[in-house]
N, C-alpha and C positions, 0 to 999 in steps of 0.2 A: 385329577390323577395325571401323573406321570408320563409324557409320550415313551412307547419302546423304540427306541434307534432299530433302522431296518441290521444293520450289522450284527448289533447283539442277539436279533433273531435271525440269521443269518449263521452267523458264528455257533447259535446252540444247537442250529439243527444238525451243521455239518458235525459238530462232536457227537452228539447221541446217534448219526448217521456211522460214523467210527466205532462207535462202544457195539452197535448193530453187527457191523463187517468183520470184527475183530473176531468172532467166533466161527468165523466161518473160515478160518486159516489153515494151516498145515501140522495145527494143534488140536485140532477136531477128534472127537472120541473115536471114528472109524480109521485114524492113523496111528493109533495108542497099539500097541501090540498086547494080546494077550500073553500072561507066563506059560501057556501051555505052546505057546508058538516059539518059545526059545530053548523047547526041549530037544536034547541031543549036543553034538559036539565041536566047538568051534573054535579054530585056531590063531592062536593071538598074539600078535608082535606087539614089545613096549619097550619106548626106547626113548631118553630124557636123562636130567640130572639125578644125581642120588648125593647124598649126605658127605661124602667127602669133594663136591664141588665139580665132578669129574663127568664128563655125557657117556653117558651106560646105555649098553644094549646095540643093536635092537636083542632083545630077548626073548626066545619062541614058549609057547604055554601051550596048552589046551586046560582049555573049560570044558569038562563036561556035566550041563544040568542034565540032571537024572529023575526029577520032581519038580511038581508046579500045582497052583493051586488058585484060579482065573478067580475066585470071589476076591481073594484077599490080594492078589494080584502078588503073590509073592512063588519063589522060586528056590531048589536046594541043588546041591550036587557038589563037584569037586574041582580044581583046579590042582593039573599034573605039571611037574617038570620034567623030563624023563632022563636017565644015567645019561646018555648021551648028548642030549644037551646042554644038560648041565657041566659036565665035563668041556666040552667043546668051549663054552661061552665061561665058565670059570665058576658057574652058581650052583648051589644047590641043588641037590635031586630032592624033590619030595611031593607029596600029594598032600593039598590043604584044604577043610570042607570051605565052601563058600556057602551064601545065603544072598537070597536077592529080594527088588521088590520092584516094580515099576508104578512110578506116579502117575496122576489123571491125566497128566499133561504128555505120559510118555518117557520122561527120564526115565534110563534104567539105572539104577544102584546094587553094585555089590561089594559084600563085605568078606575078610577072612579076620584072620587073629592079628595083622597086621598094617591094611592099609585099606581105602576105597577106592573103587573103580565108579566112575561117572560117566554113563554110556547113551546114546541117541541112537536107531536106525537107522541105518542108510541104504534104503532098500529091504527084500526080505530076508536074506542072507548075510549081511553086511552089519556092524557095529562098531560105529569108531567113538573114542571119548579120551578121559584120564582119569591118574591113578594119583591120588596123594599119601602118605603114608607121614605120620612124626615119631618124634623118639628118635633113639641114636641113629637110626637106618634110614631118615627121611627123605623122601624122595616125591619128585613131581616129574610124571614119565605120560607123554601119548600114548595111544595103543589104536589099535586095529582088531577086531575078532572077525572072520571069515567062518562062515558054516561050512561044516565038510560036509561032502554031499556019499 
């Protein structure tokens, strides 16, 4: 039989040593937010390129989740523009339902009839990520969500 090199038994412990500690990160189930903990209203700057090549924004919004549902880890409610900023900024006034869900790992995802937002915690009040949307209006914008308190 075959001698094992001290190395290769060296080398396999430190990996499975890794595969061990790797669960024990800042991906951990007790950092995962429940959808009931993003209920209520939080205000959001997005500001990036959009479809005619041009850097758009920053653009003000409010989110407000109104519904949440911690089994299926998903989330409902609306996202407003309101006359005045709209006006002000040159966009749209309108209210559009959103729909969310957050993965095991913590991503939050939301969606409208238009585009997605891809979002992380940053703290308990805090949500910073992006937003892609295609089709003729495409765009690829950061954002910020602030909880109002």
């Amino acid at each position: 039989m075959p001698k094992v090199k001290a190395p290769v038994v060296v080398a396999s412990l430190l990996a499975i040593s890794a595969l061990a500690i790797s669960g024990c990160g800042s991906d951990s189930e007790s950092d995962v937010p429940s959808a009931s903990s993003l209920v209520g209203t939080w205000s959001a700057s997005q500001v990036g390129y959009g479809g005619t090549g041009t850097l758009e924004g920053p653009y003000p919004s409010t989110f407000v989740i109104k519904k949440a549902d911690d089994s299926s880890r998903s989330f409902a409610g609306e996202r407003q523009v309101s006359a005045a900023d709209a006006k002000k900024y040159g966009i749209p006034a309108s209210t559009t339902p959103i729909a969310g869900e957050i993965a095991p790992w913590g991503e939050i995802s939301i969606v409208h009839a238009d585009g997605t937002w891809t979002l992380e915690m940053d703290g308990d009040d805090k949500m910073e990520g992006r937003y892609l949307e295609i089709g003729k209006d495409l765009a690829a914008k950061s954002l910020t969500l602030t909880r109002e308190k």
